[in-house]
C-alpha positions in Angstrom: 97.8 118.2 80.7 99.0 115.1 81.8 98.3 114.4 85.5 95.4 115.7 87.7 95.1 115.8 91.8 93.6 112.7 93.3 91.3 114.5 95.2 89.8 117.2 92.2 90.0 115.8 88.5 89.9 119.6 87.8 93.3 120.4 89.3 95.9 119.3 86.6 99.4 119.6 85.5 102.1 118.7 82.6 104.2 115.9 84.5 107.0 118.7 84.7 104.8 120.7 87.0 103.9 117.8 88.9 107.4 117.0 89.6 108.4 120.9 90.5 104.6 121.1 93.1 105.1 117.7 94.8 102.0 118.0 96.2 98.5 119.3 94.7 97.1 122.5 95.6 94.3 120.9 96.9 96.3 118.5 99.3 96.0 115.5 97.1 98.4 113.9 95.2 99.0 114.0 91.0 98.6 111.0 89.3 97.6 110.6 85.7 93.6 109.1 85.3 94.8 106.2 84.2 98.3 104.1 83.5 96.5 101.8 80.7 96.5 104.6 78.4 100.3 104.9 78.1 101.3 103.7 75.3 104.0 101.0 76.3 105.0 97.5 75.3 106.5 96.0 78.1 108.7 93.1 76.3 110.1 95.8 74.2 112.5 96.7 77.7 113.3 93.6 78.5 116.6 93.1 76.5 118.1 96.4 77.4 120.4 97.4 79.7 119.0 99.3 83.0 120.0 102.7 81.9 118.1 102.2 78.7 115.3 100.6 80.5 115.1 103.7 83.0 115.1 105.8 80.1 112.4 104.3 78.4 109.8 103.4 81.5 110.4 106.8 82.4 109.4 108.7 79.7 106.7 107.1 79.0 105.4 107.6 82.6 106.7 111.5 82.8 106.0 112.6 78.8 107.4 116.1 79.4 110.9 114.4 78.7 111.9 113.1 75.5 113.6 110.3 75.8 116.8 111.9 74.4 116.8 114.4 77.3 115.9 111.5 80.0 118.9 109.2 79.2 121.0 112.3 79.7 119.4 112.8 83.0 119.5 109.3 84.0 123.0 108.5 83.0 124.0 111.9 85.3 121.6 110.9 88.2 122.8 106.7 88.0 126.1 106.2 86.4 129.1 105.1 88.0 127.2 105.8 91.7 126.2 102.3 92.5 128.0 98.8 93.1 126.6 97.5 89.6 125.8 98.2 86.1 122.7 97.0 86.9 121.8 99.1 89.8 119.3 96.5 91.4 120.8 93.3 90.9 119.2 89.8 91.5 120.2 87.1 93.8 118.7 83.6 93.7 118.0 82.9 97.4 116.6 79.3 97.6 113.6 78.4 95.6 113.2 82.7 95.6 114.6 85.3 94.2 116.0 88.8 96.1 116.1 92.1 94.5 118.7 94.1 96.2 117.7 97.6 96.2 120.3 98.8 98.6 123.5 98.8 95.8 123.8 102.5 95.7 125.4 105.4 97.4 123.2 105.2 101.2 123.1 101.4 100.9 118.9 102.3 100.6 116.6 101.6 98.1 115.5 105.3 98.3 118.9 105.6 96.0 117.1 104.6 93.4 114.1 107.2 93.3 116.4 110.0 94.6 119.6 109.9 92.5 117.2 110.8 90.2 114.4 113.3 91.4 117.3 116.2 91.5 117.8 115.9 88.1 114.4 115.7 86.8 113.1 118.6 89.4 116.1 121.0 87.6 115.3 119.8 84.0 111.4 120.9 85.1 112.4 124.1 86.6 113.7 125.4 82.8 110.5 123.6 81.1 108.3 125.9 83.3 110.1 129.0 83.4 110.3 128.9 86.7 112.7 130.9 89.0 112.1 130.9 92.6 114.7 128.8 94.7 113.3 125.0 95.8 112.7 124.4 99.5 112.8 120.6 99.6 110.7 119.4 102.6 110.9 115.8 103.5 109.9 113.4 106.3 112.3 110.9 106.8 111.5 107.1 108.5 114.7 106.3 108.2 116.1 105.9 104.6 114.5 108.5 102.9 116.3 111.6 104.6 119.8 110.4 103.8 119.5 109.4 100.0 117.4 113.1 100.0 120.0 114.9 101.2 122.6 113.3 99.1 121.0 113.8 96.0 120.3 117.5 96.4 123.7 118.3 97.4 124.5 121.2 96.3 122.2 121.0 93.2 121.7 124.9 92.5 118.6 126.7 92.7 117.4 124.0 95.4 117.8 123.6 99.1 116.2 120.3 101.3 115.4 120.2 105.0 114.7 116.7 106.5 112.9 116.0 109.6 113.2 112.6 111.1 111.4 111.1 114.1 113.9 112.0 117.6 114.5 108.2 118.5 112.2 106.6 116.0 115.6 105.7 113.5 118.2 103.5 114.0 121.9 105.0 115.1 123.1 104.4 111.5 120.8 106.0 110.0 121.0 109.1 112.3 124.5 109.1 111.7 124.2 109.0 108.0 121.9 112.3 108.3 123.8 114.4 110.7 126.7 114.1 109.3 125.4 115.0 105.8 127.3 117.6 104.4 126.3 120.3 101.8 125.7 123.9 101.8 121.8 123.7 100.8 121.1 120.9 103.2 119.6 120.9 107.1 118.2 118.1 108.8 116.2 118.0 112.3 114.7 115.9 114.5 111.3 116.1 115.7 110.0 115.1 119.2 107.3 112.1 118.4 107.4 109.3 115.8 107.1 109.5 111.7 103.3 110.4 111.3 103.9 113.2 113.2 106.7 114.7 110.9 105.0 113.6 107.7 101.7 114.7 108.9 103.4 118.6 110.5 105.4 118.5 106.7 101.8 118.3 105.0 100.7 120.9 107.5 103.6 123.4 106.4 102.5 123.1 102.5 99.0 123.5 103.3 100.0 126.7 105.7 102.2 128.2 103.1 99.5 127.7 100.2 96.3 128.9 102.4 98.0 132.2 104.1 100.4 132.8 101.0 103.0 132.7 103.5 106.5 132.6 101.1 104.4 134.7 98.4 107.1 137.1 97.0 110.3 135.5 99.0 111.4 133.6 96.3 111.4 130.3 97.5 109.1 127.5 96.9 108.1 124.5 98.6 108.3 121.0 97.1 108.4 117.4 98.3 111.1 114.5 97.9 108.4 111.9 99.4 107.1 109.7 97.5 104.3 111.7 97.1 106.2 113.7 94.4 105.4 111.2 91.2 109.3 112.7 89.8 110.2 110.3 93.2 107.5 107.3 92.6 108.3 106.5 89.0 112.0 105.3 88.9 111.5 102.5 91.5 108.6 101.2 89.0 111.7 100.7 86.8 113.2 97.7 89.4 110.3 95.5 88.6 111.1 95.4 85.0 114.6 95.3 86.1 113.5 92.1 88.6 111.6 90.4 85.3 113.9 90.8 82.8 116.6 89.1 85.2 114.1 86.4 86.0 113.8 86.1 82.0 117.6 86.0 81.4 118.1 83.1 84.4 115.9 81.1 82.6 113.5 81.0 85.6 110.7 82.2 84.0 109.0 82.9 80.0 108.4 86.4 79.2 104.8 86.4 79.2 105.1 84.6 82.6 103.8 86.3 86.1 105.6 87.2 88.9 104.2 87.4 92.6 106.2 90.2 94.4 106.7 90.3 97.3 107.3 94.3 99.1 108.1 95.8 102.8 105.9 98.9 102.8 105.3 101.5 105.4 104.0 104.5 103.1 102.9 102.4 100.0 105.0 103.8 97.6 107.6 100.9 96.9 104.1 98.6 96.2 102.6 101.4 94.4 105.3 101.3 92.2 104.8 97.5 91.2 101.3 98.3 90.4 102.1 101.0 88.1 104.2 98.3 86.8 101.1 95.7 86.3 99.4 98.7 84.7 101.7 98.9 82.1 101.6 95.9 80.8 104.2 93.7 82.9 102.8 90.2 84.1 102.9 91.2 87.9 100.7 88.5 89.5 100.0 89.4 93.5 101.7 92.0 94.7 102.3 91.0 98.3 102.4 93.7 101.2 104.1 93.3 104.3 104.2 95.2 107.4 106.0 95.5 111.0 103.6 95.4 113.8 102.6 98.6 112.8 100.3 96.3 110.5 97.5 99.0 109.4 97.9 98.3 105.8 97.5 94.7 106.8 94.2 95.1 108.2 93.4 97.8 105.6 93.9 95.3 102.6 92.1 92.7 104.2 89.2 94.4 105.5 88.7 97.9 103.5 88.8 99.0 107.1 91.8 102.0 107.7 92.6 103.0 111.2 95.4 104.8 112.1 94.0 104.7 115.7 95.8 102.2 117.1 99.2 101.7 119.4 102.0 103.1 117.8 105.2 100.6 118.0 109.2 101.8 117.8 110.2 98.0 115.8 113.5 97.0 114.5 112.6 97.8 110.7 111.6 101.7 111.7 111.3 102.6 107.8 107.8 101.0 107.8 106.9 102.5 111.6 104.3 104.4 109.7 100.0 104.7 110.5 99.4 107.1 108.0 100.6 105.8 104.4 100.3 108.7 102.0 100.9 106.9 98.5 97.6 104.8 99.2 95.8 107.6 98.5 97.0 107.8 94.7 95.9 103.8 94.8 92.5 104.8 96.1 91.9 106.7 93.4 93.3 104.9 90.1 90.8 102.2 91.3 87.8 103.9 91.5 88.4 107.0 89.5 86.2 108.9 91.7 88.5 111.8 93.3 85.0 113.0 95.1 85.2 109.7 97.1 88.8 110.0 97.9 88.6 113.3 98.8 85.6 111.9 101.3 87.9 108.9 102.4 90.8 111.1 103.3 88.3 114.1 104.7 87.7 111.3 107.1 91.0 109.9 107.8 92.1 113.3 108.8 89.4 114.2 111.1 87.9 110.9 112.4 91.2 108.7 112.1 89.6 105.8 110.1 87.5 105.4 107.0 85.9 102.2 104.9 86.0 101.7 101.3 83.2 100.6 99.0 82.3 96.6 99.1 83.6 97.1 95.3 87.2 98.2 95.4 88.0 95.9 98.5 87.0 93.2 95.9 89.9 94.8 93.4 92.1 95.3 96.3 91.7 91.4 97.5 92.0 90.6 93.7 95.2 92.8 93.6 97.1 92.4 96.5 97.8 89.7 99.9 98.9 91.0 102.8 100.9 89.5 105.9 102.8 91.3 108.7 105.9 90.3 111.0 106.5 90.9 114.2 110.2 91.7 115.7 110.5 88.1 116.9 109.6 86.8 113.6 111.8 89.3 112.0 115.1 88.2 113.7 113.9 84.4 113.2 114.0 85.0 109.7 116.9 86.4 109.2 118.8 83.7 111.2 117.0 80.9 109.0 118.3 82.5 105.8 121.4 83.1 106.8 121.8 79.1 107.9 119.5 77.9 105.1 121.4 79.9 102.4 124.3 82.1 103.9 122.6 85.5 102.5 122.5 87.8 105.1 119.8 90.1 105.3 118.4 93.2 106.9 115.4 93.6 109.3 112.6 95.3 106.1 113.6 92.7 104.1 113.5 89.8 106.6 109.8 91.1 107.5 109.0 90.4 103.4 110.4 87.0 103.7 108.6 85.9 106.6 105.5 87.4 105.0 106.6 85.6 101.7 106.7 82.0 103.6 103.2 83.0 104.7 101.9 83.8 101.3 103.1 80.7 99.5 101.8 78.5 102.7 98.2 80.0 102.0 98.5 79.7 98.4 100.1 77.2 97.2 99.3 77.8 93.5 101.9 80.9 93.6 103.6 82.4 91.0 107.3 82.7 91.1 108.3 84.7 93.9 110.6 88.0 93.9 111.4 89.4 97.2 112.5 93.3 97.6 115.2 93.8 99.4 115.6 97.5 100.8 118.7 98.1 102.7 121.9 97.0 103.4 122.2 94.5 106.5 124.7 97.0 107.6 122.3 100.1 108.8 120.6 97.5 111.2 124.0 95.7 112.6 122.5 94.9 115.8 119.4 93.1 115.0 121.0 91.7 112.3 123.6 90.6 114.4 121.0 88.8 116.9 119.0 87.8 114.6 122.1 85.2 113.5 122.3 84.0 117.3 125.2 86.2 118.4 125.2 88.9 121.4 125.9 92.7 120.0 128.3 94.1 122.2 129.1 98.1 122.2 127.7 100.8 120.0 126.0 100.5 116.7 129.5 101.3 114.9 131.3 98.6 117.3 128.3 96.0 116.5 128.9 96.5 112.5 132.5 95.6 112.9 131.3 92.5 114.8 128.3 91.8 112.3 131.1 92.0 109.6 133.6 90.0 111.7 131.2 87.0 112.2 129.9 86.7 108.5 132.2 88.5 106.2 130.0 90.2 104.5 131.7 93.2 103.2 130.8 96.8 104.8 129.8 99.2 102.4 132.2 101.8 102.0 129.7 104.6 102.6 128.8 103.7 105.7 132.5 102.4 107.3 134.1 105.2 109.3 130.7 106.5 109.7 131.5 107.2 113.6 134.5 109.6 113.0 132.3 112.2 110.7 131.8 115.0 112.2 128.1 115.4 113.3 127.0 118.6 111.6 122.9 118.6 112.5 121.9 118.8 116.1 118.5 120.8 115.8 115.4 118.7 117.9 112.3 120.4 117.6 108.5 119.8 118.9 105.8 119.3 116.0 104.3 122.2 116.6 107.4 124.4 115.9 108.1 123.1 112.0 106.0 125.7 110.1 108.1 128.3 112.2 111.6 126.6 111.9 110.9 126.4 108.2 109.9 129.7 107.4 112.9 130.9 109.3 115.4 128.8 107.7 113.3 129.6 104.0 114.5 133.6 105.0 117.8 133.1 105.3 120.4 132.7 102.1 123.4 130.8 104.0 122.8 128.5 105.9 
């Protein structure tokens, strides 16, 4: 038994069941007690190719797959389905270096984690016997929803249904989602912003658990959030990935440490790069930076989480998030206590705030720095690096660099600096577009034909002649009807 629930060290699974659940019965999320105990030596990755390295990193950190299965698994989830071999690659960008996470098939870094959950959640549903059909539920910021869908296409014996916030994503990323095709998928919007379709998804599983209310239908619910650990542990392959690069360019020694540098809404991208330090990789700070939705800001500098606070629509809505789920797994691999998590997140669900122990906000200062970005500052920055260095980049990733500036101002003493870059420029044309000191003119679709006209970046081909699809997904619902619409949509075969 290989992982237990964050919130009772008594509820416990193999790492296949964890995968197939999502979430804990309990509500809490499955992480093993403790990374340090995996037996992994980190230098041993660095010479192989990213395929290998996936293969490796992930077995260690999902043991129910031998590695001979996994590089099956992740050569059918990864090969021949992103730009590169390399599937992350590295660009120097002035005395920095940018990980671009946004080289596969939604131009997202979500590609990364969910070109592969499919195949691991099929591999687990023969390992536990299990027969019922998989109801994928999935709240969507932006990214997530899209690289979901298109990785459970039309995988058998599954079926996904993403709701997104009505008005809380950009028109690219709409259009990416309601256009989806796929006879297993279904995506709807819901009237209010992210927390309240992450927070009405984790309502539904708790629903369906307490009243046993798909007992004997055949279907059962699971989660492509990053709250599934099958979706958190391939992107803590990128930072190896991000290192060994860093290694080959001569920048650094292996042995070296690396300050990284991550735009985070719901604290699994971050999360990830700590699992990394756990490991064994020479992570140094692991930076976090935030929209001005800046909770985790405050949270990391204080030990003080509110979600009750204004809620602002920014243009980087992937990290337009209050409530960030994936801390919770972070609470708990700190302190090991899943009675005080359970406490901390008792709290956070019915008083909207709760403090941690003087002690872990010493780790979390220790551990992590944390800056945030406003939209002004976001559009300043990506004008400066596109003069400065000609890279163009998107609106997440020119929050991290602002927040990078900041970091190495404050501390000087710095290690190296990697900067995560999580979507193409191209889903946010018209900030991006401004941001570089022109005026968008038309529709989103018009303004990426003038963002690539101006700069000559290339479009990605999955999102050019994005308009002309046919859109395919017009549901809009209100929170309160998404246990209803799901239960519905679980009884019908064809949808």
């Amino acid at each position: 038994m290989d992982y237990q629930s964050t919130r009772s060290a008594s509820v416990r699974a193999t790492s296949a069941q964890a995968v197939l659940n999502g979430l804990a019965p309990d509500g809490g999320l499955y992480t093993m007690p403790s990374l340090r105990d995996i037996q992994f030596n980190y230098p041993d990755v660095l010479g192989l190719d990213t395929l290998s390295m996936a293969t490796v990193i992930l077995s260690a950190l999902l043991p129910d797959y031998p590695e001979e299965e996994m590089a099956k698994l992740v050569r059918s989830g990864y090969a021949d389905k992103f730009e590169t071999d390399d599937l992350t690659p590295s660009a120097a960008v002035g005395e920095d270096t940018v990980l671009e996470l946004f080289r596969g098939p939604t131009s997202a870094f979500k590609d990364v984690a969910l070109s592969m959950l499919p195949r691991l959640m099929t591999a687990a549903r023969s390992k536990c016997g299990f027969t019922d059909e998989i109801l994928i539920l999935t709240a969507t910021s932006g990214d997530t929803g899209k690289a979901a869908m298109e990785g459970f296409c039309d995988v058998p014996g599954t079926k996904i249904i993403v709701f997104y916030p009505d008005g809380g994503v950009s028109p690219v990323q709409k259009a990416q989602m309601t256009t989806q095709k796929g006879s297993n998928v279904c995506v709807c919007a819901v009237r209010g912003n992210f927390d309240d379709a992450q927070t009405g998804v984790k309502r539904i599983f708790a629903a369906v658990r307490d009243e046993k209310l798909l007992d004997g239908s055949g279907v059962s619910l699971s989660s492509a959030n990053s709250i599934n650990i099958g979706r958190l542990a391939p992107q803590v392959v990128y930072y190896f990935r991000a290192y060994a690069d860093l290694v080959r360019a001569g920048r650094i020694h292996t042995g070296d440490k690396v300050d990284y540098v991550v735009p985070t809404g719901n604290f699994g991208d971050i999360l990830a790069g700590y699992f990394a330090k756990e490991m064994g990789l020479p992570v140094g700070r692991l930076v976090c930076a935030s929209n001005a939705n800046n909770v985790l800001t405050d949270f990391l500098r204080t030990g003080h989480y509110d979600r009750r606070r204004p809620f602002y629509q920014t243009v980087s809505p992937s990290m337009d998030i209050l409530v960030s789920s994936n801390l919770e797994r972070l609470l708990y691999l700190l302190s090991g206590d899943d009675s005080l998590v359970a406490g901390l997140m008792e709290k956070l669900s019915a008083c909207g705030s709760y403090d941690v122990p003087a002690e872990m906000l010493a780790k979390l200062k220790e551990l992590f720095w944390a800056g945030f970005c406003d939209d002004e500052g976001t559009k300043a920055a990506i004008g400066k690096v596109w003069r400065d260095y000609h890279y163009l980049c998107d609106t997440h990733t020119a929050v991290a660099w602002d927040v990078a500036q900041q970091y190495k101002r404050e501390n000087p003493d710095h290690n190296p600096v990697v900067i995560l870059s999580t979507a193409s420029p191209y889903k946010f044309p018209a900030a991006v577009l401004e941001g570089i000191g022109e005026t968008a003119r038309g529709d989103e679709f018009a303004v990426m034909e003038q963002l690539h006209a101006v700069t000559g970046v290339p479009v990605p081909k999955n999102l050019a002649g994005l308009r002309e699809r046919e859109v395919l997904h017009r549901d809009v619902i209100a929170p309160e009807e998404m246990l209803s619409y799901v239960l519905e949509k679980a009884g019908k075969k064809n949808w």
